[in-house]
N, C-alpha and C positions, 0 to 999 in steps of 0.2 A: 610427377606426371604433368600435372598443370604450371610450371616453370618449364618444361621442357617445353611445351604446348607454345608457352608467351616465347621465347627464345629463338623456336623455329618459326616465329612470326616476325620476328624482327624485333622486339621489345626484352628491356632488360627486368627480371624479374630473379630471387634470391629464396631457397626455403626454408622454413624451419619446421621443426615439427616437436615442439614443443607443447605441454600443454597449454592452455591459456589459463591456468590457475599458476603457472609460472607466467606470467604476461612481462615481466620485466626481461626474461629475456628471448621473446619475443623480439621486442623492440631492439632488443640490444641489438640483435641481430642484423635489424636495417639499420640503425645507425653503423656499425662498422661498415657493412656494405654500402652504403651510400651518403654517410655523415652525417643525415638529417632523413626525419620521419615527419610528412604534413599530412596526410590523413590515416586516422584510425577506422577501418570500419569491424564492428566486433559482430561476429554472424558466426561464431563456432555453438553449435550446439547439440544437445541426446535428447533424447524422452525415455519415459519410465512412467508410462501412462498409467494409474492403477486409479481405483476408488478410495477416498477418505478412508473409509473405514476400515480397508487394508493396506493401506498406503504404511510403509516401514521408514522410520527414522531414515535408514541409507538412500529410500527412492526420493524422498527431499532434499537432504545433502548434496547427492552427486548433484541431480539438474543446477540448484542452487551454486554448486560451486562452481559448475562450468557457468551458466548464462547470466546468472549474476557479478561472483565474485570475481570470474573471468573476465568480464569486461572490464570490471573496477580495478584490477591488476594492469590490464594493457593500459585503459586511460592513464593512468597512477605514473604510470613509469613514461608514457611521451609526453603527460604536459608540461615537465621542466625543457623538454624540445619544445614544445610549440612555445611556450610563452617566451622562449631565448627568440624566437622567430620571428614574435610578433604572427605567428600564422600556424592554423592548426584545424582539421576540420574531422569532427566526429560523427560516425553515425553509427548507434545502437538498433540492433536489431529484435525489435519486440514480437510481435504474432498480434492475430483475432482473438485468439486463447486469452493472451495478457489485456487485451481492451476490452473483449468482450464477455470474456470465461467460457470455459469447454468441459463437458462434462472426461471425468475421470483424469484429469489434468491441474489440480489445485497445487501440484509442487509447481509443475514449466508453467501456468499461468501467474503464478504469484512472480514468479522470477522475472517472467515477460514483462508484466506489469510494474516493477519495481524499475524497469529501466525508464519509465518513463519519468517517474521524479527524481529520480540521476541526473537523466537528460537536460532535464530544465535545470538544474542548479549547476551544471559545469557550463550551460548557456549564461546563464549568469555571472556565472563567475571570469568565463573563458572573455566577453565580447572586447572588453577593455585589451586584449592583446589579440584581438583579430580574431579570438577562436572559436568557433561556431558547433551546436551539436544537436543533431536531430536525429529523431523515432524515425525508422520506417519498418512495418508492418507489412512485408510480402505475402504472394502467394504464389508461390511457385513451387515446382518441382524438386524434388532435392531428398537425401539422404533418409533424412524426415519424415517426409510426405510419403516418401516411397512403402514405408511401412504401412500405411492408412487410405492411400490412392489407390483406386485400378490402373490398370496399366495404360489406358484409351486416354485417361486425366494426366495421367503424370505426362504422356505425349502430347495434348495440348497446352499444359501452364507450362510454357518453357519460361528459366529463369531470364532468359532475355528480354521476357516482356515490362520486367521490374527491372533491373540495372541502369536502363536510362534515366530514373530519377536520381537514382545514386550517383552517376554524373553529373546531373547539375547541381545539387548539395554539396558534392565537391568542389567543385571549381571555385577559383577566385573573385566571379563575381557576384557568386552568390550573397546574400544577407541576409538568407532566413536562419533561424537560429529557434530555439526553444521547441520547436515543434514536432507534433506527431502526424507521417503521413502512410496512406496505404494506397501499396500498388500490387495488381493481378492483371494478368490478361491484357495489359496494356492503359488498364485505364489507373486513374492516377487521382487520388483526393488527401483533403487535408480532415484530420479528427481535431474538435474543440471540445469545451467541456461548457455547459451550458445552465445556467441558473434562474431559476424559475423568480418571478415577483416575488414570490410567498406573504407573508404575512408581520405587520409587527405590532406584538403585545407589550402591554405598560410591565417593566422589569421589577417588580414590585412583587409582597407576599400573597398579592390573588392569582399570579402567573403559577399556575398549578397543572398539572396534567390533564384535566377534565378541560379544560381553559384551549391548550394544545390541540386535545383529539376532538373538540366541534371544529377549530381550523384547517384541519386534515387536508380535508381537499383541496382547500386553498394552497395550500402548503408544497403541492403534488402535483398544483395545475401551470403545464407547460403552454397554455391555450393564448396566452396573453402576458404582454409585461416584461419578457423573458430577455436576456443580456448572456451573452458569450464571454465569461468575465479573464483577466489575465493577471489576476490578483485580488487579494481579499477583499471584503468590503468594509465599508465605510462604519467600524465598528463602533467607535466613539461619536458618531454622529449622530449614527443609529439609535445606539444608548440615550441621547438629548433628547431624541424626537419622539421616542418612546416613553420619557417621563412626562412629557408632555399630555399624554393620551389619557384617558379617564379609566376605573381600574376596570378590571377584567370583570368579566360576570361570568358566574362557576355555573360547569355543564353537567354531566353525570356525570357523578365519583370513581374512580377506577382503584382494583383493587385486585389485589395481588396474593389473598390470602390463601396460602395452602401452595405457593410455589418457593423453590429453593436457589436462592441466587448467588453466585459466585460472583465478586469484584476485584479484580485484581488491580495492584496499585491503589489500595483502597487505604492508604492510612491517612491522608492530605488531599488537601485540593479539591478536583473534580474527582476523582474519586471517592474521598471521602463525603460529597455534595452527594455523588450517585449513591452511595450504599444507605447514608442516612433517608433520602429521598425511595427509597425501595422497601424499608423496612416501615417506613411511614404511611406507607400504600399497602402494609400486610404481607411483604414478604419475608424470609428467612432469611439473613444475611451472610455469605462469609465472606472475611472482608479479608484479603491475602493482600504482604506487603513485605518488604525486608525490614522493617523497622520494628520496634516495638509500638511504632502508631499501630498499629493493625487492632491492637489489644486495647487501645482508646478509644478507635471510635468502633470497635464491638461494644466497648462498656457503656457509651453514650446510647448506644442502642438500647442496652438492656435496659439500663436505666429510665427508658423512656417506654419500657412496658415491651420491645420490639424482642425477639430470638436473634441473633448470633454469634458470629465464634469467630477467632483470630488465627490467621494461617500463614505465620510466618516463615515461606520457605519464596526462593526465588521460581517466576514459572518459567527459567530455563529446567526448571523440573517441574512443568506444567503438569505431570499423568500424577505425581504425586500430590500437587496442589488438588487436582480434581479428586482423587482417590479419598482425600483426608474430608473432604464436603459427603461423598456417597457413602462412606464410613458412618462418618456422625448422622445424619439424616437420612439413607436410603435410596436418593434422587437425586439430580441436578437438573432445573427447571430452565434457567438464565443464564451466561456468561458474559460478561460485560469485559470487556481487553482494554484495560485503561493502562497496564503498567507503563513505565517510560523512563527513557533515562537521555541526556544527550550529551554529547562530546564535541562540541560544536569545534569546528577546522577549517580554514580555506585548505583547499582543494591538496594545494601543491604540498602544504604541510601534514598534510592526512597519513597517521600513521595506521598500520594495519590494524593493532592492537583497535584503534578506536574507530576504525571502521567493524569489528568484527564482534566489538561489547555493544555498540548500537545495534548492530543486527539481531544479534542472538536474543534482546529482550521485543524490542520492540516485534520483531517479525520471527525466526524460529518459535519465539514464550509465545505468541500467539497462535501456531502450527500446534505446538505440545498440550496446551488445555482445551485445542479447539477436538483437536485428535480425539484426547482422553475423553471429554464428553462426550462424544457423537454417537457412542454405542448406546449409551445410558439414554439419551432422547431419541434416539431411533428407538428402542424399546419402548422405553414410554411415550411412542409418538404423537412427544411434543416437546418442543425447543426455543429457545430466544437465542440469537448469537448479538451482539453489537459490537463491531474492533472501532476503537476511537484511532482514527486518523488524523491529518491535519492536512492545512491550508500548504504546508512545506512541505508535503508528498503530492499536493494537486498543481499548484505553483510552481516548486522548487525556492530556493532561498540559499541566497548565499553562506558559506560555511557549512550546511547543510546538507552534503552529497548523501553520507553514512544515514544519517536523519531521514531524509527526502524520499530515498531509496525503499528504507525501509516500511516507512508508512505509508505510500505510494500503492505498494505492493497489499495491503491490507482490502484494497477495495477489490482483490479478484475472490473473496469469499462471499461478496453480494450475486453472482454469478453462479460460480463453479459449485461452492455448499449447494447454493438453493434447487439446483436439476434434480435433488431427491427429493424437493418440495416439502419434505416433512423428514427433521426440523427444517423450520425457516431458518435464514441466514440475512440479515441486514447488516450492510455495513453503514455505522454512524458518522460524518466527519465532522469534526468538531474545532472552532476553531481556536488553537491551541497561542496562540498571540495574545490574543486579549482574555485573560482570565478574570475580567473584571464581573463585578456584580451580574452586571445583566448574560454574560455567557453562561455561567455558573446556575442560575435561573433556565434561562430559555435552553441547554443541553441539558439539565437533568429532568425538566419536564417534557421534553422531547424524547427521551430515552426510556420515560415509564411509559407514555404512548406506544413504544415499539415491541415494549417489553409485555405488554395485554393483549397487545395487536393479537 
């Protein structure tokens, strides 16, 4: 209908009706008809609105594959045309949902939101061949909306009051690129991400949680000091200036005694920092992992007088990771989503297989444990959530799309969880670059502060 529509206007237009989970032939389709494809805009979308706590494996899937892996399919398959081209211009279609969170919508927000660290790293990757890719965030009338608008609204947000940005994002002489913007009603802004002064402590053994929760507020205050930033900070510098400072003077003790905390990804690294640092504060630990690390650093635990237990299953079988915790112990107090794995690719060589193993852990494994817990804390209402994110889901980063994409997407649980207010939902980001001494410090005493909170 709408080819017929452009047709009797005088404009040449071609259809397909493909899924967009087939996205490659999609394109294929413009390329035979017209031998070349220069802009992607990817705006196919469903809802499957439901609540967490009844939300079904299928009602995450389907949105997820249409608005997520839909887009990554159509991208996938034109940027070997644009980069022949030297020219190529994308725009992913996110929502308020994905930047803002909406209640009863933690599948389509998460998915919304994931397109924004997508977005940024095929900006990054695409600029060197001309190719450009930005967010826009509408509000307008549509398929969508229609389900959830009165009829008086759906008659004034026509989509025509958003399209004319879309046009100029297209065009040739545009140059903006990496960005997220929202248009309604005619009016038209841009979204930045915004970083407070905060505070910096000597990265030393007095840098302790008690140390953390007197700077809170500082930590929290938007009121002054504050930077629009377009990449990480200045972590090694940071680190100098902070040894530099006299140590810490300790505040009241926090203490965790009698709660039960889940870490997953917890056999190394920052999660192994996090579970030792929880069970040290008086918590129960279970420390989940594919490895047989899981079972080291439980024993370091025990051995240091602490409770926990080794739960070696992957959390693409997150309800069972959380199930083998409420088994042994009765409860689940805390969930800490540290697993991770990555597959790092530029763009063009991005096979599906490894876009779809970084998905499944980093963002489905955090869907599955956040799921399985949520009854268990609603019942006992009271909860910790923390999903470790990173700096290449706020940024984007080259190679990174699969990566970006999916921790990206972690921060629509600071939202969308939270509208039940109890449990709480924080999302942590953490920045995953520098795992040097002083990060490893200042994120695992930042994480018992949220975890007491």
């Amino acid at each position: 209908m709408v080819v017929d529509e452009l047709k009797r206007a005088g404009y040449e237009a071609v259809a397909n009706y493909d899924s967009v989970e087939n996205g490659d032939r999609i394109i294929d389709t413009a390329i035979k008809a017209y031998g070349r494809v220069d802009v992607l805009v990817n705006n196919a979308g469903i809802l499957r609105d439901i609540t967490l706590r009844n939300m079904k494996d299928n009602d995450w899937d389907l949105i997820h594959a249409v608005h997520l892996h839909g887009a990554y399919k159509t991208a996938r398959a034109a940027w070997p045309h644009f980069r022949r081209q030297k020219y190529g211009r994308v725009i992913n279609t996110s929502s308020a949902s994905g930047l803002f969170g909406n209640f009863g919508q933690s599948n389509y927000a998460s998915a919304k939101m994931a397109l924004v660290g997508f977005t940024e790293t095929l900006a990054k990757e695409g600029i060197k061949y001309n190719i450009l890719a930005n967010v826009l965030a509408p509000g307008a009338a549509s398929r969508l909306t229609a389900t959830v608008w009165p009829p008086d609204m759906m008659e004034v947000m026509k989509p025509d009051w958003v399209v004319p940005l879309v046009g100029v994002l297209c065009h040739s002489s545009n140059k903006e690129t990496g960005s997220v913007f929202e248009a309604s009603a005619g009016h038209f802004s841009k979204i930045r991400y915004q970083r407070s002064k905060g505070v910096l402590l000597r990265p030393d053994e007095t840098l302790t949680p008690d140390v953390v929760a007197a700077k809170w507020a500082e930590i929290r205050d938007y009121s002054q000091g504050t930077e629009s930033p377009h990449q990480v900070s200045d972590s090694m510098g940071l680190l100098q200036k902070g040894l530099t400072l006299p140590k810490n003077q300790p505040g009241t003790p926090i203490s965790l005694q009698g709660r039960v905390v889940l870490v997953t990804g917890g056999g190394d690294g920052l999660g192994r920092a996090y579970a030792r640092a929880l069970a040290k504060a008086g918590a129960t630990v279970a420390v989940n992992d594919i490895t047989d690390q899981a079972e080291v650093v439980a024993r370091e635990i025990r051995r240091g007088g602490g409770d926990a237990i080794a739960i070696k299953i992957t959390v693409e079988k997150g309800d069972e990771v959380v199930q083998t915790v409420v088994n042994r112990y009765g409860r689940i107090d805390g969930l800490v989503n540290n697993a991770g794995i990555l597959r790092d690719k530029a763009f063009t060589n991005m096979t599906d297989d490894q876009w779809f193993q970084v998905y499944n852990v980093h963002l489905r494994g955090t869907y599955k444990t956040i799921k399985a817990a949520w009854p268990f804390m609603m019942k006992q209402k009271f909860g910790r959530i923390v999903n470790i994110t990173s700096t290449s889901g706020i940024y984007g980063n080259f190679g990174q799309a699969n990566y970006a994409a999916a921790v990206s997407s972690l921060q629509f649980f600071l939202t969308c969880a939270y509208e039940n207010r109890n449990p709480q939902s924080l999302a942590f980001r953490n920045h995953s670059l520098a795992k040097g001494r002083s990060t490893t410090y200042w994120s695992t005493q930042s994480l018992l502060v949220q975890a007491q909170t």
